[in-house]
N, C-alpha and C positions, 0 to 999 in steps of 0.2 A: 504494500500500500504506500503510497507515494505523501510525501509530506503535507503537500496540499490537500489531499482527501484528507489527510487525519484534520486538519483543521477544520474543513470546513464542517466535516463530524461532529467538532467540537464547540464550532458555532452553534449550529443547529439543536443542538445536544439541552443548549444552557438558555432559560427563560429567559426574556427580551426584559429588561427593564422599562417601564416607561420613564420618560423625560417629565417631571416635575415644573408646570408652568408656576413662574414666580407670582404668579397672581393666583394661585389656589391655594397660597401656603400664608395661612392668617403672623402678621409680625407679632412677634413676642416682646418688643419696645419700638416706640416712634422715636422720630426725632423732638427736638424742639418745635420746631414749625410743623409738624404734621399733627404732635399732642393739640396746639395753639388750637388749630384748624378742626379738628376734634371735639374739643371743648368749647369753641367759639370764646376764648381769650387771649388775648395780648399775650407776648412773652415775658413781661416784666411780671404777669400776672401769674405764671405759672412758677417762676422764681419766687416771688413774694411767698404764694402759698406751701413753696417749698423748706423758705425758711421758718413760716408758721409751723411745719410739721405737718401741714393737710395732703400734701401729694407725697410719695417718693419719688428719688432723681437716682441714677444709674452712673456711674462714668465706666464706657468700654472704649477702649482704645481711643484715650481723649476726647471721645464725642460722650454730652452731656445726653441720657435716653429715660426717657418715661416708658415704664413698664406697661403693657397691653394691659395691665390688670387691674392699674392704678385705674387708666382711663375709665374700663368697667365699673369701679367700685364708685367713681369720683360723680359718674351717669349715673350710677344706683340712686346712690343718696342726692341728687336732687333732684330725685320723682317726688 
């Protein structure tokens, strides 16, 4: 059996993954401006509430992120 057949054997062999559209995959922290956008607040507002202790803030890799979960909790309570 020749090299290629064993490959392509080996292709054929192994489930296809699908490709993962980046829009199906809910973010786990916003940015500053997408939280802002979110919440319908300024940024200064989302700092301020942050230094009140009413939101959390994240720092990954120098960029400052509000948690997807804050946002939830932060929409909960003001039903």
């Amino acid at each position: 059996m020749s090299m290629s057949a064993r490959v392509e054997g080996f292709a054929d062999a192994r489930p296809h993954a699908q490709p993962q559209n980046q829009s199906d995959v809910e973010p786990r922290a916003l940015r500053i401006n997408q939280a802002c956008k979110a919440l319908s607040i300024s940024r200064s507002s989302i700092y301020k509430a942050a230094a009140a202790g009413e939101i959390r803030l994240v720092k990954v890799a120098g960029r400052t992120l509000v948690p997807a979960s804050e946002i939830s909790r932060v929409l909960g309570e003001a039903v």
